[in-house]
Backbone bond lengths (Angstrom), bond angles and torsions (degrees), N, CA, C in turn:
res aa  C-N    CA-C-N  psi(-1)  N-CA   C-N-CA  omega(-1)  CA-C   N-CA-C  phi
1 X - - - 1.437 - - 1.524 109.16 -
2 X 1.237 124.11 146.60 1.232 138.93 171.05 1.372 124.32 -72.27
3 X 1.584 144.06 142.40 1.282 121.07 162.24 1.157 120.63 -136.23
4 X 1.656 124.21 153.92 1.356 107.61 -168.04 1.471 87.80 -106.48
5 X 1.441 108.08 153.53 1.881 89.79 171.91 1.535 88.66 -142.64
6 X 1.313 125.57 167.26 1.535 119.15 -161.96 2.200 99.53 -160.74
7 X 0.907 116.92 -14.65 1.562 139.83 158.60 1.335 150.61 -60.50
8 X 1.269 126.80 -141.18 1.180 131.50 150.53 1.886 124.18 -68.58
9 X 1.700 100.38 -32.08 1.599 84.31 162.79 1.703 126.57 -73.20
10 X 1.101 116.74 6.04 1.205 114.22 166.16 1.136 121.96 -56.12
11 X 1.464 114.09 -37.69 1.420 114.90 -178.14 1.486 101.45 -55.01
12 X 1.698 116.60 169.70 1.340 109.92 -177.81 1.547 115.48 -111.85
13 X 1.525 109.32 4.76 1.133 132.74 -178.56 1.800 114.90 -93.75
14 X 1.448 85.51 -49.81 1.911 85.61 167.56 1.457 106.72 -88.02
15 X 1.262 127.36 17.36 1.370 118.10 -165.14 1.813 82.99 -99.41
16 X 1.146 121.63 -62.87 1.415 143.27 -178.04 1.789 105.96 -43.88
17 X 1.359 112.70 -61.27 1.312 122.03 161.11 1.316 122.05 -15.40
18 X 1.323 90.69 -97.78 1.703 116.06 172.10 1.701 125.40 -28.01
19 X 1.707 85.06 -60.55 1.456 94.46 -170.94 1.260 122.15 -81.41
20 X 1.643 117.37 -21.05 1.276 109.86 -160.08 1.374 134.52 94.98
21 X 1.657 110.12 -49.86 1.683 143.73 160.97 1.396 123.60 -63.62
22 X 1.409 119.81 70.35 1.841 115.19 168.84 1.369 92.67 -95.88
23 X 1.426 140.02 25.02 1.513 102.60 174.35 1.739 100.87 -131.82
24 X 1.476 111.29 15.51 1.186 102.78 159.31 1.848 146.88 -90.30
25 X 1.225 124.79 156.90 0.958 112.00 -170.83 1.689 121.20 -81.78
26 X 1.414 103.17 146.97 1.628 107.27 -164.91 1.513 78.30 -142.01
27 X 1.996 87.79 165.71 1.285 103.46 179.50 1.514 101.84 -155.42
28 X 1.351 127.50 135.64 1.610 124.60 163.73 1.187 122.17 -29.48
29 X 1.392 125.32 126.81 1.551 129.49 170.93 1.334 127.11 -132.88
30 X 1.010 131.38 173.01 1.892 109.59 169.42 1.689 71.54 -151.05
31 X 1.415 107.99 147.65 1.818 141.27 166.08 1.992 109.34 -94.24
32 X 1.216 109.15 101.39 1.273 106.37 -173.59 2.137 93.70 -85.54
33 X 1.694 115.18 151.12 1.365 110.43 171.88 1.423 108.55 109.73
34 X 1.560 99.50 -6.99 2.187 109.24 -159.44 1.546 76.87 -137.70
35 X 1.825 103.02 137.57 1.569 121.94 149.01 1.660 94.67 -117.83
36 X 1.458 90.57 146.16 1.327 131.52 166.60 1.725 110.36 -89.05
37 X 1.737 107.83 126.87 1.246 122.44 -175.59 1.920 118.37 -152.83
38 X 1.163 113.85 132.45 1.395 92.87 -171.29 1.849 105.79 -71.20
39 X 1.544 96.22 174.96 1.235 100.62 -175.29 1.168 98.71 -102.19
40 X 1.825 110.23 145.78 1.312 108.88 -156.74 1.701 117.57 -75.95
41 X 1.178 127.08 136.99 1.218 136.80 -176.36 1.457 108.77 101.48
42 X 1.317 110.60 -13.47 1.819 109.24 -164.40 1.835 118.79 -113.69
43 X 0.829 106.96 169.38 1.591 106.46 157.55 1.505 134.50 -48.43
44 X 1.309 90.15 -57.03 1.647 113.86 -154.49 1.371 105.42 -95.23
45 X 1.420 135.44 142.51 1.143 143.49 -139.13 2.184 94.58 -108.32
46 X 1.452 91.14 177.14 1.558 112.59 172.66 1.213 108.09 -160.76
47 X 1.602 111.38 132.04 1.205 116.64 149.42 1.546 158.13 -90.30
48 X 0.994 128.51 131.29 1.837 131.34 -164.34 1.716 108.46 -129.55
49 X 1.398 102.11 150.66 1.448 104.98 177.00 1.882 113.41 -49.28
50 X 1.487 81.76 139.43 1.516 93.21 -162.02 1.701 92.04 -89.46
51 X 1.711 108.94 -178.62 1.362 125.51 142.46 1.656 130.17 -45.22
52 X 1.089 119.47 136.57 1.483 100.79 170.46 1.086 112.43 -60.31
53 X 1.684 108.60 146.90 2.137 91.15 164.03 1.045 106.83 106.58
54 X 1.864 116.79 -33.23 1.659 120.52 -150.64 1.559 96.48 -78.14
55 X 1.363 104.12 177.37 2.039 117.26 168.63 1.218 105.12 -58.60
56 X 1.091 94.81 137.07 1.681 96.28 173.69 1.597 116.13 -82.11
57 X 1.224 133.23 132.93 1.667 141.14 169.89 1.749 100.18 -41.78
58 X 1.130 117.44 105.38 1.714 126.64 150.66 1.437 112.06 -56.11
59 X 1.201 105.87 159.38 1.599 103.70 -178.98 1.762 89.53 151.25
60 X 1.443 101.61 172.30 1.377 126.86 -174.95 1.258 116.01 -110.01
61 X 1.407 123.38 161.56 1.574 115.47 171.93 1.766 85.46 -142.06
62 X 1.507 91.14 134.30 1.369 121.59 174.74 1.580 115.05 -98.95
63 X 1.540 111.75 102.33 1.634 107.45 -172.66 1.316 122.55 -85.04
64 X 1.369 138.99 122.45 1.437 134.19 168.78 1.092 105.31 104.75
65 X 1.652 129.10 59.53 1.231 132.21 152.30 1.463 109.32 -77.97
66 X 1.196 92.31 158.71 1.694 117.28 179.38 1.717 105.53 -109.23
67 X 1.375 104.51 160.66 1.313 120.13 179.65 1.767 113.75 -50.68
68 X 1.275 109.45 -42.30 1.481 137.85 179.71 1.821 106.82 -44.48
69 X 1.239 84.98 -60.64 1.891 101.92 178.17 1.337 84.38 -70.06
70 X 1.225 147.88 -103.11 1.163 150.63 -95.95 1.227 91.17 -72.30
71 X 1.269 130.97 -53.59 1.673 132.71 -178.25 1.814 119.31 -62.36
72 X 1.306 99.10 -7.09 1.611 104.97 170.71 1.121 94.60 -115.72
73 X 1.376 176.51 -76.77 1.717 138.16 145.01 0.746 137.62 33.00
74 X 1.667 106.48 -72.55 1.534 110.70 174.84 1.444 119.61 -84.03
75 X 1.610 121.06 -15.59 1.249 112.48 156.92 1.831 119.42 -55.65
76 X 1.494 94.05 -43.95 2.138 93.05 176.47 1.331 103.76 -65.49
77 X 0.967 153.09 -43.35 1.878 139.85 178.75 0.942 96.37 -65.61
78 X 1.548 88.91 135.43 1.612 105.24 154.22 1.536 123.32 -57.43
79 X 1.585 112.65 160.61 1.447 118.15 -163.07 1.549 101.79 -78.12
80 X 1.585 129.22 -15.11 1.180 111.53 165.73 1.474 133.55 -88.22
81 X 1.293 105.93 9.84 1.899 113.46 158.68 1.262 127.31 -40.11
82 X 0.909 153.36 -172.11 1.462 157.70 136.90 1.968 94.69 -132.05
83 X 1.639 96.41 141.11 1.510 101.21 -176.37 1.820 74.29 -115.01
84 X 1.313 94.54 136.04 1.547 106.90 -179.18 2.199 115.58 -152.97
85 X 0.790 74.15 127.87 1.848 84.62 161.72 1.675 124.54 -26.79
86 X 1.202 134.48 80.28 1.639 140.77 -173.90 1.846 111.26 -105.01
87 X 0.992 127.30 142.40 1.217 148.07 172.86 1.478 111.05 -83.12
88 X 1.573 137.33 37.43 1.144 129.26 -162.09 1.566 119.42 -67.37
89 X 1.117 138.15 152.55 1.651 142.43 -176.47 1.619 99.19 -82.22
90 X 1.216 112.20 98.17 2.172 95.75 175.84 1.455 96.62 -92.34
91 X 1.103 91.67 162.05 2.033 106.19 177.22 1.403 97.13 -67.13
92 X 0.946 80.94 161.02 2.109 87.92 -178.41 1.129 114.18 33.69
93 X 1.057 144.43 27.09 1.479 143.64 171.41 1.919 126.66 -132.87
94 X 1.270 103.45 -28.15 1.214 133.17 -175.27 1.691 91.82 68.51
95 X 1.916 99.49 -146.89 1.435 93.27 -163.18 1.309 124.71 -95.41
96 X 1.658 126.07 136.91 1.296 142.26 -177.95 1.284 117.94 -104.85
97 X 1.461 102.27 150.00 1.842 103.09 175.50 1.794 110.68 -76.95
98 X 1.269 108.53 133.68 1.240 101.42 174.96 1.497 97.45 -150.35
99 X 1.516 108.19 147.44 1.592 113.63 150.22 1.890 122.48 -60.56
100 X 1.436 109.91 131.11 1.465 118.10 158.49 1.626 112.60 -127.47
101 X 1.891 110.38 155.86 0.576 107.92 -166.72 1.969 93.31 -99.68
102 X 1.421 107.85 137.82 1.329 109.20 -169.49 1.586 114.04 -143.59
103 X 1.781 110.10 139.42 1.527 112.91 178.48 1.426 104.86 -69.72
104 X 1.550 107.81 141.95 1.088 115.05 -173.75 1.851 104.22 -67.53
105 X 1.488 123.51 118.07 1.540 94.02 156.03 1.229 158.29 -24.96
106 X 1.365 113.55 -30.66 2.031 119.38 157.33 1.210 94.97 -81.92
107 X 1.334 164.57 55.69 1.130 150.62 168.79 1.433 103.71 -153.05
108 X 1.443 119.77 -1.13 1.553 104.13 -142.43 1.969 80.26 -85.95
109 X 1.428 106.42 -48.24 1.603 93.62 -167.74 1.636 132.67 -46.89
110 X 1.397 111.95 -26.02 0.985 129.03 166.53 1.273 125.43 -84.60
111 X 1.447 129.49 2.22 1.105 125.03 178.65 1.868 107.76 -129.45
112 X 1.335 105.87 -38.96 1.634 106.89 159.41 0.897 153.28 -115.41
113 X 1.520 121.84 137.37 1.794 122.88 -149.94 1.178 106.62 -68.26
114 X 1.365 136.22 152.07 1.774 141.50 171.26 1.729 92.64 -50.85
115 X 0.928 127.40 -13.46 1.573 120.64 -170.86 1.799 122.61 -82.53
116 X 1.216 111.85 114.57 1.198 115.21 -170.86 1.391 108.51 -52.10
117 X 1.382 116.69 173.40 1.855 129.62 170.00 1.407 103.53 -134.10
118 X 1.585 115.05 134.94 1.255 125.00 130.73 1.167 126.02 -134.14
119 X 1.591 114.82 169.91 1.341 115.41 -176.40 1.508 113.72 -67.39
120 X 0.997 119.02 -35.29 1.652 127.08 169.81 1.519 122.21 -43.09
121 X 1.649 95.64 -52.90 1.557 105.72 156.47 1.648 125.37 -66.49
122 X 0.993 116.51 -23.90 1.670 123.26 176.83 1.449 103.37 -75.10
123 X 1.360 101.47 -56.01 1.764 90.28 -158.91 1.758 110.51 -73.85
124 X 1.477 99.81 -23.46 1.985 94.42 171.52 1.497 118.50 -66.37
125 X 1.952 102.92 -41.12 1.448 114.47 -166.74 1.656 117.46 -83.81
126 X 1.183 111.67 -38.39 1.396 119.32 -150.27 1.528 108.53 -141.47
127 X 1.338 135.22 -5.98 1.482 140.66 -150.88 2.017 85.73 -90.08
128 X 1.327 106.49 -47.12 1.978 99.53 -175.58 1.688 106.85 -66.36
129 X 1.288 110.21 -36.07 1.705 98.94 168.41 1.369 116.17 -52.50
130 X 1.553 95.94 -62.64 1.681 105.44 -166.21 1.050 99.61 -62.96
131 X 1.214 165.08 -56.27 1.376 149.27 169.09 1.613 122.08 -44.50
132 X 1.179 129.64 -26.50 1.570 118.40 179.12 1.910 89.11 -91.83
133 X 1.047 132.81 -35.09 1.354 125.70 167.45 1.318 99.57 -58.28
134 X 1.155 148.59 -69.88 1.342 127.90 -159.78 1.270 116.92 -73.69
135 X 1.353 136.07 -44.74 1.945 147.82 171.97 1.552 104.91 -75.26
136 X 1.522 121.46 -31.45 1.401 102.52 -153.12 1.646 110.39 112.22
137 X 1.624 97.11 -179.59 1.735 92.42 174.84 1.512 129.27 40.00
């Protein structure tokens, strides 16, 4: 299975963590149709159908997951995700089927802040919290 990830697995440290998978191949992507927003109260972002027109969500897609990963994945998302079917753009590849993990549209107001996410902003602001919260230390 394919994955798009656009978040905190970006990092390459929780990517490895989480998944289990440092030796698979990934490639740059951005998901046009999806804005990126943190979730409210938290660090770490969610995505929901965007504006037309809008930026497209950056992020990676990781090809050739196994059942193994996928179920330690979906244990790290939260239970209000939806893992769903995306059309992402990969570099050199154009577009591939991949799973993302995504806020459901009836859910999105209640679950995400008007406040945008990036990784730029995570890893200066919030990446040393979110990491001793997630490992410890």
């Amino acid at each position: 299975m394919n994955l798009f990830v656009y978040g905190t697995l970006l990092i390459p440290e929780i990517w490895r963590r989480i998944s289990g998978a440092d030796s698979l191949e990934s490639r740059a992507a951005t998901l046009e149709g999806y804005e990126v927003r943190r979730v409210a109260g938290e660090a770490f972002p969610g995505i929901v159908v965007g504006e037309a027109g809008g930026e497209p969500v950056a992020g990676r897609v990781f090809f050739g997951l196994g059942a193994a990963e996928m179920r330690l994945l979906d244990a790290y998302e939260d239970s209000f995700y939806e893992r769903i079917k995306v059309m992402p753009l990969v570099d050199g590849l154009g577009p591939v089927a991949a799973q993302a993990y995504v806020v459901p549209q009836d859910l999105a107001a209640s679950i995400l802040s008007a406040e945008p996410w990036s990784l730029a902003w995570f890893e200066r602001h919030a990446l040393a919290d979110f990491r001793a919260r997630l490992f410890g230390g």
